[in-house]
C-alpha positions as CSV (number, residue, x, y, z in Angstrom):
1,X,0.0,0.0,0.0
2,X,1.2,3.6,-0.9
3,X,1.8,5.7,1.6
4,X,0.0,9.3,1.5
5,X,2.4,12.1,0.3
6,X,3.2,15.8,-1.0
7,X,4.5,15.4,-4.5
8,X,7.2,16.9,-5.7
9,X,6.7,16.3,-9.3
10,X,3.0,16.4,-9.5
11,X,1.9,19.6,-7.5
12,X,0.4,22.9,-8.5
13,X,0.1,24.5,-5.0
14,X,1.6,22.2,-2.8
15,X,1.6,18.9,-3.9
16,X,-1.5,17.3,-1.9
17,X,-3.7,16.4,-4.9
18,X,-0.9,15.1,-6.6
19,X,0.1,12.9,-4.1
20,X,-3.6,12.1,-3.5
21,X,-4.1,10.7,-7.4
22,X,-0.9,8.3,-7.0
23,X,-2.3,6.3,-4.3
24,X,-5.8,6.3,-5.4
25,X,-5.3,6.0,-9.1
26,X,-7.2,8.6,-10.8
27,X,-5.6,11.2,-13.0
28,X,-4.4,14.5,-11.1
29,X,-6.1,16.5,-13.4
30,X,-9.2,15.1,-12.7
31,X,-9.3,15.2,-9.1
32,X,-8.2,18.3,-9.2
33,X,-11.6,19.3,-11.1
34,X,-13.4,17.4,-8.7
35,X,-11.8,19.5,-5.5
36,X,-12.8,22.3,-7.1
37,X,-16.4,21.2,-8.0
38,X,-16.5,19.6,-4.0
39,X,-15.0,23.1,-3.3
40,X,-17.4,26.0,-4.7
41,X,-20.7,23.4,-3.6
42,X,-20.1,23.1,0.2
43,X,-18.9,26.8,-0.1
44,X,-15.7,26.6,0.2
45,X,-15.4,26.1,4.3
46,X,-14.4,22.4,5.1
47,X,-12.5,21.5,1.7
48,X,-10.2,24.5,2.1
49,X,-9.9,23.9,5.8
50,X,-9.0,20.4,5.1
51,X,-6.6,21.4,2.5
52,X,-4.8,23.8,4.7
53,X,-4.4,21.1,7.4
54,X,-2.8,18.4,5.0
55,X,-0.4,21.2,4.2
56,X,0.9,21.0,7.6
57,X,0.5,17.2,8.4
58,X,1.7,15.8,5.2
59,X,5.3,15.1,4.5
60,X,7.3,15.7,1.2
61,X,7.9,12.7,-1.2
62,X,12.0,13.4,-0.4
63,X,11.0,13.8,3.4
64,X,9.9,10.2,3.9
């Protein structure tokens, strides 16, 4: 099983959806348009928050 993790290749803000689409599979891109869908319905509140936080709790690809 992958572990969860920043990317360092993949990123466009800091790395979390990247790291997000290698463990479950699905293209970046994607996802990405999905957060952002998720994002602007539930007005903005917990999918921001929740982004902020992985910021802080995940590691960097190099750091593990």
């Amino acid at each position: 099983m992958a572990k969860l993790v920043r990317s360092r290749t993949n990123r466009k803000l800091a790395g979390i959806l990247g790291g997000l689409s290698e463990v479950v599979g699905i293209d970046a891109k994607m996802l990405r348009i999905l957060f952002l869908v998720l994002m602007f319905l539930t007005a903005f509140m917990p999918f921001m928050l929740l982004y902020v936080l992985m910021i802080f709790i995940l590691p960097n690809e190099q750091d593990v």
